[in-house]
C-alpha positions in Angstrom: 72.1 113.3 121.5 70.2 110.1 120.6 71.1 108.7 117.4 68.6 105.9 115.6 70.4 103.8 113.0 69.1 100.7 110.8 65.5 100.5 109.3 63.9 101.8 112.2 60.1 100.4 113.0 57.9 103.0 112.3 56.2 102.9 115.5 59.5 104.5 116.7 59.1 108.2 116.8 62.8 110.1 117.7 60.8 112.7 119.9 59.0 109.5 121.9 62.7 107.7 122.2 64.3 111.1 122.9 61.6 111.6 126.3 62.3 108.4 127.5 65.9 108.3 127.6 65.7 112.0 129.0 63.5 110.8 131.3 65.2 108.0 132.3 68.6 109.6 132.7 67.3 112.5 134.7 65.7 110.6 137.4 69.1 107.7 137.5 71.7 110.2 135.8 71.0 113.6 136.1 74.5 115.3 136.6 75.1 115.7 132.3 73.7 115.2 129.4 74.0 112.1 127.3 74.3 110.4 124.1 73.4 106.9 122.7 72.8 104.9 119.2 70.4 102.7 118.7 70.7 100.3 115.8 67.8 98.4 114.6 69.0 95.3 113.0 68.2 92.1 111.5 67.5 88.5 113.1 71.1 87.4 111.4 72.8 90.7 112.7 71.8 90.2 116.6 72.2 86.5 116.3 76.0 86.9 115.1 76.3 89.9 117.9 75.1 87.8 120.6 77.4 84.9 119.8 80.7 86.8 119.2 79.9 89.2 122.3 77.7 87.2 124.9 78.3 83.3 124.0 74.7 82.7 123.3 73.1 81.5 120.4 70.3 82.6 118.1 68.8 85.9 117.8 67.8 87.9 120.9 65.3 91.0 121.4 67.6 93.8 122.8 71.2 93.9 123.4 73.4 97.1 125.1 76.9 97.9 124.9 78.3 100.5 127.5 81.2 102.1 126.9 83.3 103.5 130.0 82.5 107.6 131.1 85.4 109.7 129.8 86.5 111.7 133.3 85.5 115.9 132.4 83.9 114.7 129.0 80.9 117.5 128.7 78.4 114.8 127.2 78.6 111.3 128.4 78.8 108.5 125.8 76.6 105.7 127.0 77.3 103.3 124.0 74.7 101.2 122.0 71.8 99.9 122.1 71.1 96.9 119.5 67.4 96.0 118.7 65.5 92.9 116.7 62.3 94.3 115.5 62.0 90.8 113.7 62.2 89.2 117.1 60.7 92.1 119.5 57.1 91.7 117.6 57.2 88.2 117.7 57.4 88.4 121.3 55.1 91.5 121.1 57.2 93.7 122.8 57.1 97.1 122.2 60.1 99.2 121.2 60.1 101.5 123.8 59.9 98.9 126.2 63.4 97.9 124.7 65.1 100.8 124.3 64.1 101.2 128.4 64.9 98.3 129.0 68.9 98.6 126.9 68.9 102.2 128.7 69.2 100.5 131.9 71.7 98.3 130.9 73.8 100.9 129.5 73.5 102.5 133.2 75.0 99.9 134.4 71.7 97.7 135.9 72.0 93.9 135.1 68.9 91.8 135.7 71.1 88.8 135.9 73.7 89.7 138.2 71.5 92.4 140.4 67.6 91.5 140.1 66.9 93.6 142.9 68.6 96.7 142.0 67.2 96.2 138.1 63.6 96.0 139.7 63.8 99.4 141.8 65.7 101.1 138.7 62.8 99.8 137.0 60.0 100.6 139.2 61.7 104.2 139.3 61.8 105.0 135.6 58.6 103.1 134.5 56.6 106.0 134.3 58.7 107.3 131.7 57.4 104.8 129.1 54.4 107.0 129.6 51.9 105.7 128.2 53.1 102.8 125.8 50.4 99.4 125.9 52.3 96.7 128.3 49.8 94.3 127.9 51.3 92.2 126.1 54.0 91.5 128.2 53.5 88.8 130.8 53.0 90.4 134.6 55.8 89.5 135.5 58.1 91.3 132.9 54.8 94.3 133.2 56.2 95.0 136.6 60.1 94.2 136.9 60.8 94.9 133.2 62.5 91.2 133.0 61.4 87.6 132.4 63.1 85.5 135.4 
């Protein structure tokens, strides 16, 4: 179950989000089903969420907060997955690019602490963005999914 809060973009469809995070989850979690909320918020909202959560200032483009597997739960919680629109499309990132790349945070892949295993995870599930426009996105982040 995939659950879209906030004034979501309309260029985010529920069927589109709901392939990718099936797709995603099959290839890098495929033993049960899952759930996630995805809250698309204001510049004020992730700037105040970044700060109290991650010690950074200003607003951000994507933020994920996992919450812990519950041992012989039937459906897996994943958590939530925080979103700027505001900031994304200033960047001109695309919002499936986002929640992918908040999906592989919430399964436990951190670009920061793991570059390498964020890049295969990356390389692996890329084809489930399907066919949203990259192009945008500087090489770099076209083909690891991260800005280092």
């Amino acid at each position: 179950m995939i659950e879209l809060a906030g004034i979501v973009p309309d260029e985010v469809q529920s069927t589109a989000v709901e392939t990718l995070v099936s797709c995603v989850t099959a290839k890098l979690l495929p033993e049960q089903p899952t759930a996630l909320s995805i809250h698309f918020v204001s510049p004020v909202e992730v700037a105040t969420l970044n700060e109290t959560h991650l010690q950074h200032s200003g607003p951000t483009d994507v933020l994920s907060f996992p919450v812990a597997a519950i041992p012989g739960a039937v459906e897996r919680q994943l958590g939530d997955i925080v979103i700027c629109p505001e900031v994304a499309i200033n960047r001109g990132e695309p919002m499936l690019f986002l929640v992918h790349h908040g999906l592989l945070h919430l399964l436990g892949y951190d670009h920061h602490t793991d570059p390498t295993a964020w890049t295969e995870v990356y390389q692996a599930s890329k084809n489930c963005l399907g066919n949203v426009d990259l192009s945008a996105l500087p090489n770099q982040v076209q083909t690891i999914g991260f800005e280092a």
